[in-house]
GULO-520727 format. One record per residue: residue in one letter; z negated, x, y of N, C-alpha, C in turn. Coordinates in steps of 0.001 Angstrom, whole numbers, padded with zeros to 6 digits, always signed. Layout:
GULO-520727
aZXYZXYZXY
...
end
This chain:
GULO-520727
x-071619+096103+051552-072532+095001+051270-073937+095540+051095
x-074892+094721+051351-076270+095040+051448-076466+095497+050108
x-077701+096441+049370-077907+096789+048410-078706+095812+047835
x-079700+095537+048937-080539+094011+048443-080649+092942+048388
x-079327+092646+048281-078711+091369+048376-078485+091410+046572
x-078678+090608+045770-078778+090046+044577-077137+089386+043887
x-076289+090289+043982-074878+090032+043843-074320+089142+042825
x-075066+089289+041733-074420+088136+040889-075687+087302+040466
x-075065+085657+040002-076085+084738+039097-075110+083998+038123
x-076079+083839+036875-075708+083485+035587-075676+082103+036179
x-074456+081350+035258-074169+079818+035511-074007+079482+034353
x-074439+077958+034300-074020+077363+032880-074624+078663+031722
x-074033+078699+030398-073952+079219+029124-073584+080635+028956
x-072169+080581+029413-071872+082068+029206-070981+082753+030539
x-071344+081673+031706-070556+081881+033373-071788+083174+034007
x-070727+083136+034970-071843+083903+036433-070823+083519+037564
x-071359+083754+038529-071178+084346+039845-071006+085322+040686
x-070824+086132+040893-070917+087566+041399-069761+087999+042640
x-070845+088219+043619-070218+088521+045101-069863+090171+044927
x-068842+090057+045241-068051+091516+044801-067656+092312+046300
x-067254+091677+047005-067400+092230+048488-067520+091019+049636
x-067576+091703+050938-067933+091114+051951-067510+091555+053349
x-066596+091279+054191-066048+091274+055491-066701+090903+056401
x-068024+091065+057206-068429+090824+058187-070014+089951+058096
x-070462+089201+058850-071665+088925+058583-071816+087781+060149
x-072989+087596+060704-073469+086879+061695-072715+087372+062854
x-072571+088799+062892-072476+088727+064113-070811+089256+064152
x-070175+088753+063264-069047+089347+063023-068401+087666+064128
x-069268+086508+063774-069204+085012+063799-068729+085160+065418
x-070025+085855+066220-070509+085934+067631-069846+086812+068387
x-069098+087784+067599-068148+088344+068480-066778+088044+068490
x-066358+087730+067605-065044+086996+067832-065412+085842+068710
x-066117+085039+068420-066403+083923+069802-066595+084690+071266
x-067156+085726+071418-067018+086067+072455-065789+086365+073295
x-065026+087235+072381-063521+087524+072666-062982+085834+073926
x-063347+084965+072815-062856+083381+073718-063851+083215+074908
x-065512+083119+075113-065624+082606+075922-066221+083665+076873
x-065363+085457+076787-065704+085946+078240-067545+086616+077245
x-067816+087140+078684-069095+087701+078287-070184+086456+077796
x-070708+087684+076692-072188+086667+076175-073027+087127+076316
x-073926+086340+075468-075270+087421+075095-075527+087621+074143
x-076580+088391+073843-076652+089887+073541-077873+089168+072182
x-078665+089482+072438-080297+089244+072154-079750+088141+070408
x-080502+088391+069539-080190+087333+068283-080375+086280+068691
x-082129+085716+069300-082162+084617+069534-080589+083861+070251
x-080395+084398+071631-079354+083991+072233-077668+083869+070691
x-077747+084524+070063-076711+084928+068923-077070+084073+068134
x-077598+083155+067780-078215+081861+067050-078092+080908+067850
x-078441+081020+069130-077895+079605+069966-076246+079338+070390
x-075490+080705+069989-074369+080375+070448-073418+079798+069040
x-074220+080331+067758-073191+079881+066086-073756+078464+066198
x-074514+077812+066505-075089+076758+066565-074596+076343+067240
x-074399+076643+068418-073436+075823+069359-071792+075748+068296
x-071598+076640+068272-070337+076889+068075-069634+075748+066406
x-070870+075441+065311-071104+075080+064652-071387+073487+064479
x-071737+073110+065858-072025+071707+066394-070909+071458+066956
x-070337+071751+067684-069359+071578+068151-067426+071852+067258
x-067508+072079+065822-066763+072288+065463-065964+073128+065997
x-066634+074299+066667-065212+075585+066555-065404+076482+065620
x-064590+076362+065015-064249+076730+063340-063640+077973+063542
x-062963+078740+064505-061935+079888+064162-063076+081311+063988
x-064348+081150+064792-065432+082584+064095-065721+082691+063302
x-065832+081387+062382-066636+081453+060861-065150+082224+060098
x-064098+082098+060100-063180+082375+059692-063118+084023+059346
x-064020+084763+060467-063666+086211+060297-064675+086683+059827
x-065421+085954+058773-066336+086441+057438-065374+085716+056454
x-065417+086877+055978-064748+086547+054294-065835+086862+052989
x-065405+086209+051741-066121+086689+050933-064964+086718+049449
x-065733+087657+048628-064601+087459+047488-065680+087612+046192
x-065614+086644+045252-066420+086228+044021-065310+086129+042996
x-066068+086601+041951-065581+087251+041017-066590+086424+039840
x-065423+085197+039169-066374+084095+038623-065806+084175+037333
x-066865+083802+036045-066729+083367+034664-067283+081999+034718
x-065668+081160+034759-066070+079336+034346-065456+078643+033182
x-065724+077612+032936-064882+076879+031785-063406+076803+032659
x-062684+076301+031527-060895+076032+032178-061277+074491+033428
x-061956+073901+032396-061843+072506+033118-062686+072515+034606
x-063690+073203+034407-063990+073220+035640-063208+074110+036967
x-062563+075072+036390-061259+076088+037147-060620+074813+037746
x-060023+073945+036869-059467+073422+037030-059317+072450+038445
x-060653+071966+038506-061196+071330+039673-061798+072600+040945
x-062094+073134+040412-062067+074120+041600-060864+074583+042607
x-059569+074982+041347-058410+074795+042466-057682+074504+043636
x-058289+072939+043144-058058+072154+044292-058251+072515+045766
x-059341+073020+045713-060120+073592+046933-058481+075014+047646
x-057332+074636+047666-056378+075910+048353-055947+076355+049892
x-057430+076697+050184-057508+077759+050952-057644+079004+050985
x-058288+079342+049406-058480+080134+048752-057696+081349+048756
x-057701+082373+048239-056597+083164+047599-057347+083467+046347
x-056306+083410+044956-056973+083676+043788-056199+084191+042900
x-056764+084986+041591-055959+085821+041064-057285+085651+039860
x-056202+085416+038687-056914+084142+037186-056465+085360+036559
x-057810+085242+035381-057310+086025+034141-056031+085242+033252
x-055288+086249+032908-054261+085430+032258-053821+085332+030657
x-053748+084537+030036-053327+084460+028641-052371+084715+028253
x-051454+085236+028849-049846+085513+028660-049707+086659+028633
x-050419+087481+029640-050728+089067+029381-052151+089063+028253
x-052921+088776+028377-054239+089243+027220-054814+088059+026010
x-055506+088527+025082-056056+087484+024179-056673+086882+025343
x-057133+085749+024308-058292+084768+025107-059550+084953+024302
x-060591+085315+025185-061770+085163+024095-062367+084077+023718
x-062965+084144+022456-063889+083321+022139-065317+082887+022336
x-064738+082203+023820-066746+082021+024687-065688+080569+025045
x-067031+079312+024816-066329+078144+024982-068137+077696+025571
x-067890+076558+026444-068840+076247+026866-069416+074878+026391
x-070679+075560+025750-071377+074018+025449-072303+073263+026177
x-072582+072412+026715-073724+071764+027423-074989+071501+026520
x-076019+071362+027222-077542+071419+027114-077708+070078+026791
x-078681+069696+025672-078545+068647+025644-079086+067791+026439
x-079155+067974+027855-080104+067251+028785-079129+066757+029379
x-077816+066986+029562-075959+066513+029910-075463+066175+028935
x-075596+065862+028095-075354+064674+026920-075952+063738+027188
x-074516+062437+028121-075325+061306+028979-074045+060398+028629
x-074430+059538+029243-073584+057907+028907-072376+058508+030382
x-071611+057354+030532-070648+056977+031272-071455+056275+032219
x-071478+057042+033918-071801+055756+034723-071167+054389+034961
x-071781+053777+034930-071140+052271+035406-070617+052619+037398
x-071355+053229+037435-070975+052810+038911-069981+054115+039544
x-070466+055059+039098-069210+056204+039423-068358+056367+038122
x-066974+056443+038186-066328+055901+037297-065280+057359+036898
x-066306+058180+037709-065871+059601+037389-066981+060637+036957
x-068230+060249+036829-069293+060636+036846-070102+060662+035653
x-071272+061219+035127-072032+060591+034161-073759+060193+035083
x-073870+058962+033850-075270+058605+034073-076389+059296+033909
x-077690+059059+034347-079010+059528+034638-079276+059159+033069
x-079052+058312+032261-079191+058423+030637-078849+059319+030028
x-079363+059689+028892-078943+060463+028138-078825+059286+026541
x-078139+060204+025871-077888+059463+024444-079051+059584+024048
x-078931+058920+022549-079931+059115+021792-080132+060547+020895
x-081091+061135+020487-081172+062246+019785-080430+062736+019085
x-080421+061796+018170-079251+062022+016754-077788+062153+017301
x-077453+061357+018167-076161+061156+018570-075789+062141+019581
x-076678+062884+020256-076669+064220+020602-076996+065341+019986
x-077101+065353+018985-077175+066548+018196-075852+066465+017435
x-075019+064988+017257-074313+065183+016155-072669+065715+017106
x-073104+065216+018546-072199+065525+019603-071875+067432+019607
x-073227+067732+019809-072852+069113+020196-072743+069943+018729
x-072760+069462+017567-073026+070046+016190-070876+069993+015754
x-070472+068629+016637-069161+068608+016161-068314+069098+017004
x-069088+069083+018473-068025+069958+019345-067864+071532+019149
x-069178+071928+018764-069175+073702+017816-068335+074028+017124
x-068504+072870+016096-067327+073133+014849-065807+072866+015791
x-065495+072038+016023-064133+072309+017224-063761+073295+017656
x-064402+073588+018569-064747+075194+019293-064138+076421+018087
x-065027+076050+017347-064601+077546+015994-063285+077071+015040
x-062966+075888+014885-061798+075948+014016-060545+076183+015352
x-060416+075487+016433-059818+075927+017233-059451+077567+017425
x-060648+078186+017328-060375+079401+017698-059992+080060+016727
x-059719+079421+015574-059486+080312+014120-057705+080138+014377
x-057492+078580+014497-055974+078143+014706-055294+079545+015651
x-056105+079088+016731-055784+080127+017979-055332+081787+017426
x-055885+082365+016292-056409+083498+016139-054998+083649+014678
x-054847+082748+013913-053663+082502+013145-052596+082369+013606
x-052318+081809+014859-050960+081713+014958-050540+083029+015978
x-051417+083952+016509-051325+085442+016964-050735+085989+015940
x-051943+085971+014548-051063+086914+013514-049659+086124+012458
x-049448+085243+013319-048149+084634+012044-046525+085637+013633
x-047301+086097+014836-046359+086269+015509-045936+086072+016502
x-046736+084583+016688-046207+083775+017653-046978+084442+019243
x-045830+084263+020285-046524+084964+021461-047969+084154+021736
x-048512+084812+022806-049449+084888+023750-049681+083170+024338
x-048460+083433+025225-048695+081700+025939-048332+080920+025157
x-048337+080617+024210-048019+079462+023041-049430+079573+022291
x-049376+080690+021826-050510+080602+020860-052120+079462+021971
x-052153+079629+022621-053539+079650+023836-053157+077921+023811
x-052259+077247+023396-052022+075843+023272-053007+074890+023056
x-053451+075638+022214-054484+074873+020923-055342+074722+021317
x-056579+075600+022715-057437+076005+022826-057726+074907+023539
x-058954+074386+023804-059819+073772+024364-059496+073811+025606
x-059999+073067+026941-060414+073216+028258-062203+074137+028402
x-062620+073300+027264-063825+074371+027500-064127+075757+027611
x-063219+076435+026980-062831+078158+026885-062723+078597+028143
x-063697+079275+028037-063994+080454+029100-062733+081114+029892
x-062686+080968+031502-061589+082371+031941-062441+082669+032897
x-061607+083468+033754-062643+084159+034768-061697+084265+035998
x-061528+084712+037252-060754+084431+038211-061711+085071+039686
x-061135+086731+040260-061333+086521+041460-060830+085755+042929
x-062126+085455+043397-061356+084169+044109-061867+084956+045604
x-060871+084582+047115-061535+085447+047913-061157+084171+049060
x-062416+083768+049939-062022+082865+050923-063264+082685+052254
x-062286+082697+053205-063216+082436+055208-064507+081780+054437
x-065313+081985+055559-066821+081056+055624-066598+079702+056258
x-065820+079713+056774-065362+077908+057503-064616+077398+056342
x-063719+077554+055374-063439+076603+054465-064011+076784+053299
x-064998+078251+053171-065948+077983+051724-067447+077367+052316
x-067715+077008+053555-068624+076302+053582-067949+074597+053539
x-066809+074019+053497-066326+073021+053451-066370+072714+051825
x-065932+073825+051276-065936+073763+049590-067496+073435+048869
x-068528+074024+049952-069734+074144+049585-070311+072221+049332
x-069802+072097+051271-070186+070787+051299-069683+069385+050093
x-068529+069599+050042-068039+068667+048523-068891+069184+047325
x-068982+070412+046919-069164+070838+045121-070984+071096+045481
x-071819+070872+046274-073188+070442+046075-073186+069007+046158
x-072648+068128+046707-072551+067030+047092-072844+066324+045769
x-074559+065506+045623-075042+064978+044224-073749+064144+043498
x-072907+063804+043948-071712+063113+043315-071033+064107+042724
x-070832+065187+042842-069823+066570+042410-070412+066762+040873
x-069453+066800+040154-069573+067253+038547-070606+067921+038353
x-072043+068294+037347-072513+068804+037198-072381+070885+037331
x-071584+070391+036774-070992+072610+035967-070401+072683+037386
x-069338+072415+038233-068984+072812+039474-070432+072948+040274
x-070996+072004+040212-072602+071824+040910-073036+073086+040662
x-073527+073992+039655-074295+074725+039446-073431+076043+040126
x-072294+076334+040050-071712+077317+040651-071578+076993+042299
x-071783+075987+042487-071955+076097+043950-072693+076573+044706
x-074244+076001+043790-075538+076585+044149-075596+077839+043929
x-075657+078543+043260-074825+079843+043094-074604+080494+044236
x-073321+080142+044246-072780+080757+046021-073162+080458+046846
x-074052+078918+046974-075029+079321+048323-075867+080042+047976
x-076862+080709+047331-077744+081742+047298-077000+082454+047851
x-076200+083706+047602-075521+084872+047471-074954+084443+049119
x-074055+083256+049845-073842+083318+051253-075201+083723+052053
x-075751+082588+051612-077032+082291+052992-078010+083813+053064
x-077927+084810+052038-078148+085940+052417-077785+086563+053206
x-076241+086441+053184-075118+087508+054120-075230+086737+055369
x-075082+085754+055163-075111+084771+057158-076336+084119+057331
x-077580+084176+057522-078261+083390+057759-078963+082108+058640
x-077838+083221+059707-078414+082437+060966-076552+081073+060941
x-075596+081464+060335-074786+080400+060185-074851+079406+059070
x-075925+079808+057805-076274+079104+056995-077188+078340+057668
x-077886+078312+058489-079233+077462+058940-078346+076364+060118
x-077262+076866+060553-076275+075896+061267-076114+075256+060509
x-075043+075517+059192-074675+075153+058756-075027+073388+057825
x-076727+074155+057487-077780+073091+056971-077594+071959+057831
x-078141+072299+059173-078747+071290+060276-077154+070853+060678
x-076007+071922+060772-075421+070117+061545-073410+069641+060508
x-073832+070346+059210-072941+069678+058214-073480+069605+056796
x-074239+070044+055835-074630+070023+054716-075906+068953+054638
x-075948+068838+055443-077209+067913+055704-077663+066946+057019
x-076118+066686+057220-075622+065341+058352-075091+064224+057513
x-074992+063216+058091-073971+062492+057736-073206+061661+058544
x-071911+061023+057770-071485+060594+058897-071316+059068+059078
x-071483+058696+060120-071141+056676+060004-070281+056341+060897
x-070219+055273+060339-068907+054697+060513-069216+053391+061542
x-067953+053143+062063-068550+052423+063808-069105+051350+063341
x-068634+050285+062336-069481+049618+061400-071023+049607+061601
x-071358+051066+060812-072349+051109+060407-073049+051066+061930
x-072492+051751+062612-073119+052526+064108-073507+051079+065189
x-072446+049881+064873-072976+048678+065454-074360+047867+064461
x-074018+048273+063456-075800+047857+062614-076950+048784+063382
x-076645+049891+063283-077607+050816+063953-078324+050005+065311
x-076740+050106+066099-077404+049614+067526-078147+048468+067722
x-077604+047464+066716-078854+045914+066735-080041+045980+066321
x-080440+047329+065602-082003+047048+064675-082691+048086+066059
x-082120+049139+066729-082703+049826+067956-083566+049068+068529
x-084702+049353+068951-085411+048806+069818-084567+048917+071442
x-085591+047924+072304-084453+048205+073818-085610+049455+074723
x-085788+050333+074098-086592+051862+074960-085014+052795+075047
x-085609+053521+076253-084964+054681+077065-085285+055978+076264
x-084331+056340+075770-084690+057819+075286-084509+058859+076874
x-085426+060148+077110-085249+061527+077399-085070+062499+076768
x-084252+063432+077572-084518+064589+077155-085763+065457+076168
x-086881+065219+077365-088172+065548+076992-088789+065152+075836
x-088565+063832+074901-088965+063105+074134-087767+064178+073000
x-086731+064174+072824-085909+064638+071721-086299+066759+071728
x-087067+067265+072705-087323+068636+072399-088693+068222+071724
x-089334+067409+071676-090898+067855+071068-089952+067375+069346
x-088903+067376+068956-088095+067323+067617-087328+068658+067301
x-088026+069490+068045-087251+070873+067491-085647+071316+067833
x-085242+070200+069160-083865+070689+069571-083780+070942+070923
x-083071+071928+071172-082836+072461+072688-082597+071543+073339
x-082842+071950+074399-082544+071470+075387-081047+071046+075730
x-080300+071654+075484-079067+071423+075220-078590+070440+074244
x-079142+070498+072980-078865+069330+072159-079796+068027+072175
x-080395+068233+072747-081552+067069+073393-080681+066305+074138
x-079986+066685+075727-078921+066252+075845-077679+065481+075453
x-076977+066358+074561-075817+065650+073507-076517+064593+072982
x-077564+064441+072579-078174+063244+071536-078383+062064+072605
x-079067+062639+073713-079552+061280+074564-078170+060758+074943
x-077220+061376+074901-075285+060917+075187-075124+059716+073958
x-075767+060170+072950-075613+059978+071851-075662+058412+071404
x-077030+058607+071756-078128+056968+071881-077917+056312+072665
x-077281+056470+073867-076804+056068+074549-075536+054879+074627
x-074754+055610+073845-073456+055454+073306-073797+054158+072209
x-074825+054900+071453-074773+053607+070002-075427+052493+070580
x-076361+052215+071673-076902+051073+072391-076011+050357+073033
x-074640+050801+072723-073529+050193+073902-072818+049040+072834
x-073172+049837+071810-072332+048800+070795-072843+047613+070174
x-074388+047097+070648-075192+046076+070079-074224+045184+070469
x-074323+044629+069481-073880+042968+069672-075086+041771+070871
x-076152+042065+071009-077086+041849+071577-077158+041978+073108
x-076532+043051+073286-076065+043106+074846-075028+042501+075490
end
């Protein structure tokens, strides 16, 4: 791994991040694609037009032969939701073999917020009132520490390991190396930045995009332009589209003075094409 690449970042309270190794890079992307389509080229520029291609077009099996493996300190609850994500391979600190320490995660009081009304998994852009956030994080402390005293008593009355850890919070700190492809941790990326995604998962995401988009750059800048920052509609939506269109001819020529090849200038005028078919108007 590069030396100047910036390997770990602090998350949340008492988390980090930290890229611990690394299997391949850009052009690790461009040669396995080559293997499939026969001779390429050579030149970066050309090596940027082909992950881009390759990236637009959903062929997913090059991103696959960059790996990465992070080596994370999160709350339980947020582990928890991270899981989910099993493409992964992962290997958790465990409570059954070791104590558990006493690092529990508190939030800032700027995430001391109401219940959204409208995401019903989410919190609101409010925050409480002062008092009622101070008296929040003043009683979840005290929790935190009598918990960990319980926790710390029933070790010395005897009782094993995985029993004792009962008591403990979701907020309590573990840690877990986790090791996974660039095609399904950029899929993980796209959900856990996604402004709807839990705050604390949020911040470790951002996280790991710093620390990727170093190692791949030229598949992070794909990545931006045609999934982290696409979206998608629905034929629905795509027949609203086509009725508010004006009735003009797109070119080629007109979609490159927008910063896309010639090639994707193309695909798009297919594109517009396509959604003008669906006016109700015609």
């Amino acid at each position: 791994m590069d030396d100047k690449v910036e390997n770990e970042i602090k998350c949340l309270d008492k988390g980090f991040v930290r890229l611990v190794d690394v299997m391949g890079d850009d052009s690790s992307i461009v040669q396995a694609a080559r293997v499939s389509y026969g001779k390429g080229t050579k030149t970066v520029h050309e090596d940027r037009g082909l992950i881009r291609y390759l990236m637009r077009h959903k062929h997913t099996t090059p991103f696959e032969m960059v790996e990465f493996k992070f080596h994370v300190k999160l709350p339980i609850f947020v582990a928890r939701q991270w899981i989910r994500h099993r493409t992964a391979n992962v290997n958790e600190y465990s409570g059954r073999y070791s104590e558990m320490k006493d690092e529990f995660y508190l939030p800032s009081s700027e995430q001391i917020r109401t219940q959204s009304v409208i995401n019903k998994q989410g919190r609101a852009d409010e925050t409480l009132p002062s008092e009622h956030t101070a008296e929040i994080l003043d009683s979840t402390q005290a929790h935190y520490e009598a918990s960990f005293e319980l926790y710390q008593s029933l070790l010395e009355k005897g009782l094993t390991r995985e029993l004792s850890r009962m008591v403990l919070p979701v907020a309590n700190y573990t840690e877990w190396y986790w090791k996974i492809d660039l095609h399904n941790l950029f899929h993980f990326l796209k959900l856990r930045l996604d402004t709807h995604a839990q705050y604390e998962i949020r911040v470790y995401a951002e996280a790991m995009a710093e620390l990727v988009k170093a190692i791949v750059p030229l598949a992070w800048e794909a990545y931006e332009h045609y999934m982290l920052n696409s979206i998608m509609l629905t034929q629905g939506e795509l027949s609203i589209l086509a009725d508010l269109l004006p009735p003009t001819e797109l070119d080629v020529e007109q979609c490159i003075k927008y910063g896309l090849s010639k090639r994707e200038a193309g695909e798009f005028v297919d594109k517009f094409n396509k959604i003008k078919k669906l006016s109700s108007n015609e």
